[in-house]
N, C-alpha and C positions, 0 to 999 in steps of 0.2 A: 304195553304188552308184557306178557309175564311168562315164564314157563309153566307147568302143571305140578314140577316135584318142586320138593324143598329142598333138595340137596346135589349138589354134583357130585358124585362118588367114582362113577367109572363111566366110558362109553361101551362095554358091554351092553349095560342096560338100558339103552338110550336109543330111543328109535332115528331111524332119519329123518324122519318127520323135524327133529327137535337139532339134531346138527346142523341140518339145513338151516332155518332159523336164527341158531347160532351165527354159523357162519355169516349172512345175511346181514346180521344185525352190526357185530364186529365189522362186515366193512362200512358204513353208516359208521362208523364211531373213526372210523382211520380219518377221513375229514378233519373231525378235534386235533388229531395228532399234526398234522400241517400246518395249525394257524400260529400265530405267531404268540396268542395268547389261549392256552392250553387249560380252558377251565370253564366247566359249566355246573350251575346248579343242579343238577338232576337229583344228587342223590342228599341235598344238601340235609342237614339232620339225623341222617343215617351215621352209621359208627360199626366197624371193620375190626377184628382181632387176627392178625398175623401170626400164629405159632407154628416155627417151626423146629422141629428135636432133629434137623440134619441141617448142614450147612446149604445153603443156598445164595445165591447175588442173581441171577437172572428170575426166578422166579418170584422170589419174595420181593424185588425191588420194581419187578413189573405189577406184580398185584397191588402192592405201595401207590406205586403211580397212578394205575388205574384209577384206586376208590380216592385219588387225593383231585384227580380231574376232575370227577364226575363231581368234588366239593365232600365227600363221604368224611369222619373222622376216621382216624386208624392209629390201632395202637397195634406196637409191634414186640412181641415175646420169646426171648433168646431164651429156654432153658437153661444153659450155661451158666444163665446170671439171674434166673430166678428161682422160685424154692425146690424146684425138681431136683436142684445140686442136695438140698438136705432131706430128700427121700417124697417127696409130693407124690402121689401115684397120679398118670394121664387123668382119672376120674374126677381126683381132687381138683387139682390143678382146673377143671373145664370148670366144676361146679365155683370153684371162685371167682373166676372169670365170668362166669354166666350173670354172677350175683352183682358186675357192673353195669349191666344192661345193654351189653352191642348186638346189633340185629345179626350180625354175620360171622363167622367163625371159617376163617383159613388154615390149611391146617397142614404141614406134614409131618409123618414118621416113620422111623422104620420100619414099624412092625406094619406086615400086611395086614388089610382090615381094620388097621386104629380109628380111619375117618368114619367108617360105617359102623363098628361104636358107640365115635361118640353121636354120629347122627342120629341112631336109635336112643339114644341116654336123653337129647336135648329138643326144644322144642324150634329152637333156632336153624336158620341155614347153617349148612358146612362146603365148603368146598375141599374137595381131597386135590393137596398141591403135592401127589406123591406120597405112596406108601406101601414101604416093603419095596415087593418086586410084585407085588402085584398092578396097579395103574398111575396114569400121570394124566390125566385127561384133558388137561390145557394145554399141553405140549401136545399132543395129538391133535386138539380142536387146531392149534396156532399153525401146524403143521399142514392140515388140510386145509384152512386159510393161503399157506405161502403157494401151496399146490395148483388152487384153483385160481389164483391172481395170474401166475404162469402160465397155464395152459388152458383155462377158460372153462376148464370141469375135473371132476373127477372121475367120473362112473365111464369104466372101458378103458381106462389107463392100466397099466403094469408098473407095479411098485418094487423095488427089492429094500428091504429092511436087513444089513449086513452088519454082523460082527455078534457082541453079545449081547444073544437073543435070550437066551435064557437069564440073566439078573437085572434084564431091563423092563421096568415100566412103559416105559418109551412106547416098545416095540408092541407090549400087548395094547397100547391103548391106541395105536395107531391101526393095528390088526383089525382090531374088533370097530373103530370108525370108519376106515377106507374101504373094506368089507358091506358096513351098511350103506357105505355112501356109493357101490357100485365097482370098485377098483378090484383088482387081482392082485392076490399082495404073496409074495415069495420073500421064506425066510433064508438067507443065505448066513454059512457060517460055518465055524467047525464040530465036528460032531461032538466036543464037549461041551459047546456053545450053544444045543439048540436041545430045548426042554424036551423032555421024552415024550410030552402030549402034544406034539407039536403038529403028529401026522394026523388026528384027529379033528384040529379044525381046519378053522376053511381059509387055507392057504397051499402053498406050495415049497417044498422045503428043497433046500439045495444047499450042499457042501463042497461044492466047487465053485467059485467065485464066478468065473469066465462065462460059464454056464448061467449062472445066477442073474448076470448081467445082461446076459444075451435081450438084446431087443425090449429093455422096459424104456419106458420114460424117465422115471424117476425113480433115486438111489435116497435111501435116508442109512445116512451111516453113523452106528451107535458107537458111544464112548466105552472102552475098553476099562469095567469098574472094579478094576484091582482090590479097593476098598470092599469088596461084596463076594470077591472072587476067594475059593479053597485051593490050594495047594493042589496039584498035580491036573488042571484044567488045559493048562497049557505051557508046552514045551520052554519057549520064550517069547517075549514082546517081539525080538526082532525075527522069528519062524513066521509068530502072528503077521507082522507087516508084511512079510515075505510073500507071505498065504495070501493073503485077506487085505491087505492097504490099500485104497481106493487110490490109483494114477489116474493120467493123462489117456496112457497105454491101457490102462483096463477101460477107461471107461469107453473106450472106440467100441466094445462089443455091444454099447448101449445105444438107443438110437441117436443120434444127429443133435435133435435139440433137447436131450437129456438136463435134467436139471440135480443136485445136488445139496440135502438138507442133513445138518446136523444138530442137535439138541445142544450140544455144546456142555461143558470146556472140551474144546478137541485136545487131543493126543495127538500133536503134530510129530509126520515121520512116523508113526505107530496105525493108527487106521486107515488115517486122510493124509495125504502128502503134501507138504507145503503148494504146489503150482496148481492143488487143482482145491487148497483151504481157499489161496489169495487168487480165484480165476470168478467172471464175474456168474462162472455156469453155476457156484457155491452161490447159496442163498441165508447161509448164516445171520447177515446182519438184517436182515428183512423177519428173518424169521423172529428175532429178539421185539421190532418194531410192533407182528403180526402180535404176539404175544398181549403187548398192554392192552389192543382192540379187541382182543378175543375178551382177554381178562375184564373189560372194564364193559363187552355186553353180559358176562354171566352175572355182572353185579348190577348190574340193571336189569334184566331180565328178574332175577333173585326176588330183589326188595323193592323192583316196581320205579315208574317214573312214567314223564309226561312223554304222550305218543312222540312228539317232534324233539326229543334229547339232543339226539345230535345238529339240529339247526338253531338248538339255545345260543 
């Protein structure tokens, strides 16, 4: 089975039809990830290009994993240490790469829009692993993954997506998925923290935390991205946790078997507070795990394989 597009860019554009699917298929591959020997042919002769122009360890080393299970080849490309440092432009830089012949192109950067680009430029797959502040679509797929393991659906759940909303990918690719897939998604945050377009879609905005929290399910609390952040957004780190730091004590105003997902590196003591990082209601390390199963159905789905993959 295959999807209909060539490229993952964003879940904006992506109906439910095809998350669903997604999701689906990924847990059919969580199976691989339990056996003791972690390796099937599926995608064997295929061959994988990893670039990414922003640091990363979970994402790029779960997508690694993925295409190396499934038997995929992959080459992996640090800008840092390749010609980008002596002026390469994104455009050159792809068209060299093209000219070795790998079926699939991963990709992030900072600039919004790089992946759709270079998707328009080439005739190959892309996957957008993050780019800009506009989407992150496998951390959203992986995240409705950890969602529906826990609670056995999505659609009729209450989500709050707390902290910064505004320089996060995260949060819009979880918006625009949890959305199609049925949920009510509340952006909770400080009012420097939540994009001006924000009343406009189909969510719910909330700048008092307590209130934010009141009665969802489920909390996905975003990394506080200093790195991305301008001067004068907020007062300080420790006002922000004051505000806004996901407790024990806040999360009472959420229901009973509320659950707890963060994309990760946390800001421990700054968002999420250590007793509710290391409490078993945080789903962190599950969500790292959901991540290679999501990742290694969009690369099958992508470049095709035999109906029974995951029982190779």
């Amino acid at each position: 089975m295959r999807l209909k597009r060539k490229d993952i860019l964003g879940l904006e554009e992506m109906s439910s039809d095809e998350i669903e699917l997604i999701l689906q298929t990924a847990l059919s591959f969580k199976e691989i990830l339990g056996r003791q020997i972690k390796k099937v042919p599926t995608l064997r002769g295929r061959s994988v290009v990893t670039l990414f122009y922003e640091p990363s360890t979970r994402t790029r080393t779960s997508f690694e994993l993925a295409a190396k299970i499934l038997s995929a080849d992959t080459s992996s490309i640090a800008p840092s240490t390749s010609s980008v440092v002596k002026g390469e432009s994104l455009k050159d830089t792809i068209l060299t790469l093209r000219a070795m012949k790998p079926d699939l192109f991963i990709m992030r950067h900072q600039c919004s829009g790089a992946a759709h680009f270079v998707a328009k430029m080439i005739p190959e797959h892309v996957i957008n692993a993050g780019d800009g502040m506009h989407e992150h679509p496998t951390q959203g797929l992986l995240d409705m993954l950890s969602i529906h393991e826990k609670k056995g659906k999505i659609s009729g759940l209450t989500v709050a997506i707390v902290g910064d909303i505004l320089h996060s990918r995260v949060a819009r690719s979880n918006m625009w998925g949890l959305t199609k897939m049925g949920a009510k998604v509340r952006l909770v945050g400080p009012k420097t923290l939540i994009p001006p377009e924000a009343r406009n879609l189909p969510v719910e905005v909330y700048t008092n935390l307590e209130e934010g929290l009141k009665g969802v399910d489920v909390v996905n609390v975003l990394r506080i991205q200093l790195e991305r952040m301008k001067k004068g957004l907020l007062p300080s780190l420790r006002e922000y946790s004051t505000m806004f730091g996901i407790s024990k004590e806040r999360l009472k105003a959420a229901k009973d078997d509320v659950i707890v997902l963060h994309p990760g590196p946390m800001n421990r003591g700054v968002e999420i507070m250590p007793e509710v990082a290391d409490d078993p209601v945080c789903l962190v390390t599950e969500q790292v795990t959901n991540g290679v199963a999501v990742r290694m159905a969009l690369l099958y789905l992508l470049l095709g394989g035999t109906e029974d993959a995951a029982a190779a």
